[in-house]
C-alpha positions in Angstrom: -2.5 -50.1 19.3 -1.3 -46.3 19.8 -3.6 -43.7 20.0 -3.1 -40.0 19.4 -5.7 -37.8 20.4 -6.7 -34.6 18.0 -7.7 -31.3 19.4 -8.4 -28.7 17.7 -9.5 -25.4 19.5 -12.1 -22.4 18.6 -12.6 -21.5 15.2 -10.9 -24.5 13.6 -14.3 -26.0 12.8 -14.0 -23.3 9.5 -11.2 -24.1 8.3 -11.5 -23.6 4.3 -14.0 -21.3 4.9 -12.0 -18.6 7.3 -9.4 -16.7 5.9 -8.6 -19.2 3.3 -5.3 -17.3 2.5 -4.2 -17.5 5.8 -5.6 -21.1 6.3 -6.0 -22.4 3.1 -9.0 -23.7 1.5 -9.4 -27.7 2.7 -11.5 -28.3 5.2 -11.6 -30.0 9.0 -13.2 -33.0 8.1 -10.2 -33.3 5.3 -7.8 -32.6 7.7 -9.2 -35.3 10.1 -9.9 -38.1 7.5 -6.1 -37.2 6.1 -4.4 -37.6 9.7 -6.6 -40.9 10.6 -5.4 -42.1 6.9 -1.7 -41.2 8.1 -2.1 -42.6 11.2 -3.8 -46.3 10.0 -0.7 -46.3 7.2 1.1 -46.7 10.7 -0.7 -48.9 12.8 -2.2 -46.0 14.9 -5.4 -44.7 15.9 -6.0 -40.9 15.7 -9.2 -39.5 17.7 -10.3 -36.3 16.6 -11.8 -33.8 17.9 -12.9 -30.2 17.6 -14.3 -27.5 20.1 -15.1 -24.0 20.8 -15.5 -24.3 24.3 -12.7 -24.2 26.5 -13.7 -26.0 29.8 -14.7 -28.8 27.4 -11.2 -29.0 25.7 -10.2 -29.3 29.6 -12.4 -31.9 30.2 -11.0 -34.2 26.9 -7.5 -33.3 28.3 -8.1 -34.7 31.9 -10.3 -37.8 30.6 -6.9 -38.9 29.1 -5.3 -38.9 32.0 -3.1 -41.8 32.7 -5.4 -43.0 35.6 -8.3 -43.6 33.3 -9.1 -47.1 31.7 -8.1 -46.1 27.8 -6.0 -42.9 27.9 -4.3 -41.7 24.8 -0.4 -41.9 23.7 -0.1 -38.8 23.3 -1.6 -35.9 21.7 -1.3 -33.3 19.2 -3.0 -30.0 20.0 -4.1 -26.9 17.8 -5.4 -24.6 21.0 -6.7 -21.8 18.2 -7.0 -18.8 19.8 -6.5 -20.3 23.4 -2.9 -20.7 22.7 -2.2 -17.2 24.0 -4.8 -17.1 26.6 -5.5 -20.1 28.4 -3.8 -20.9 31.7 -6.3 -23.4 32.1 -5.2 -25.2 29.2 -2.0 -25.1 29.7 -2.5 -26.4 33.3 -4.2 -29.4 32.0 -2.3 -30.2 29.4 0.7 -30.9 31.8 -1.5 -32.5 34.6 -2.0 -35.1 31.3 1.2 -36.6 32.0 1.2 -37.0 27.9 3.6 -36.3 25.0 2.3 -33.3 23.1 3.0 -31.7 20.0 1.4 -28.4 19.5 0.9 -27.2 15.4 -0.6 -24.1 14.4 -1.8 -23.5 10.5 0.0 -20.1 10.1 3.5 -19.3 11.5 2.8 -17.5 14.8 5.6 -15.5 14.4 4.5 -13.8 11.3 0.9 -12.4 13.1 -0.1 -9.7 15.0 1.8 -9.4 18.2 -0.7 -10.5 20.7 -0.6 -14.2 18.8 3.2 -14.3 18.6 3.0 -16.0 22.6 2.3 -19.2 23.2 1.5 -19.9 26.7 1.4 -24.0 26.3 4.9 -24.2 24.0 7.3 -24.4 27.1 5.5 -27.5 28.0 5.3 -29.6 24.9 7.5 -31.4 22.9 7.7 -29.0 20.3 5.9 -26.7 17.8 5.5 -26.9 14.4 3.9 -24.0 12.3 3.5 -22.2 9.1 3.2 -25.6 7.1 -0.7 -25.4 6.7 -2.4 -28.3 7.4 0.3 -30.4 6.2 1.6 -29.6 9.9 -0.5 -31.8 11.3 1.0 -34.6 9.4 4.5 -33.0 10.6 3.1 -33.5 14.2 2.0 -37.4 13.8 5.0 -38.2 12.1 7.0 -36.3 15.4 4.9 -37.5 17.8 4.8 -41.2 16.9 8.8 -41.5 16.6 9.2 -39.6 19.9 6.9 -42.6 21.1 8.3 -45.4 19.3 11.8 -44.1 20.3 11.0 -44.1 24.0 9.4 -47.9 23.3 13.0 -49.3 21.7 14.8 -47.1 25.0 12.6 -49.1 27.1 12.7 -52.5 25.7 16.7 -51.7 25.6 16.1 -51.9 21.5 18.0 -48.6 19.8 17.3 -49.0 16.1 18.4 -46.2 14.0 15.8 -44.3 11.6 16.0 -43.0 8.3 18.3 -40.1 9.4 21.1 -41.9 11.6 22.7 -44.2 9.5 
């Protein structure tokens, strides 16, 4: 079975309570129980998880590294507040050797200045923000057709989706 892995960075643990018209009003355990629903619906197994720490987001990022005995898919990343400061981060994130998508609640573009940079977005698959936490689902849906499309290219299987007929 495919596994995504979940991250979510500082702060997210208050989702629906913090700024709730700038992040809405549902909650992280929603968000998680919606995404693992998502992911089930697809045969796939979403891991979540959630920290304020830094070194120990760096720690889940390197224990799903390629060389260990069940390493995630891929995974889907909401650094918080570490998205414009962490080198660190970003380091481990490609020493993964993993497909990422990051997703941010709010469009980054639309904040203050200092959040407007992402340091990790040159070295993902691709960035999705400003959908609220709906963006998460946006992210699974992206990151498990980037996998299942790089499964048919391997197998030498190229079935079209929804959108190339």
């Amino acid at each position: 079975m495919v596994k995504i892995l979940l991250i979510n960075g500082p702060n997210l643990n208050l989702i629906g309570e913090r700024e709730p018209d700038l992040y809405g009003h549902e909650t992280l355990a929603t968000l998680e129980s919606r995404l693992s629903q998502r992911g089930i619906e697809r045969e796939v197994s979403v891991e979540c998880h959630q920290s304020n720490h830094e070194g120990i987001l760096i720690d889940l990022v390197h224990s799903q590294r390629r060389l260990s005995d069940h390493p995630a898919d891929g995974i889907i990343i909401n650094p918080g507040a570490y998205t414009h400061t962490s080198v660190a981060l970003r380091d481990a994130l490609i020493l993964s050797q993993l497909p990422i998508v990051e997703v941010h609640i709010s469009n980054l573009a639309q904040r203050e200045t200092f959040r407007q940079r992402s340091l990790i977005s040159d070295v993902v698959l691709g960035t999705i923000g400003g959908f609220g936490i709906y963006g998460y689902e946006l992210a699974l849906f992206a990151l498990i057709n980037h996998l299942s499309v790089g499964a048919n290219e391997a197998s030498g299987s190229h079935s079209l989706g929804p959108d190339q007929h």
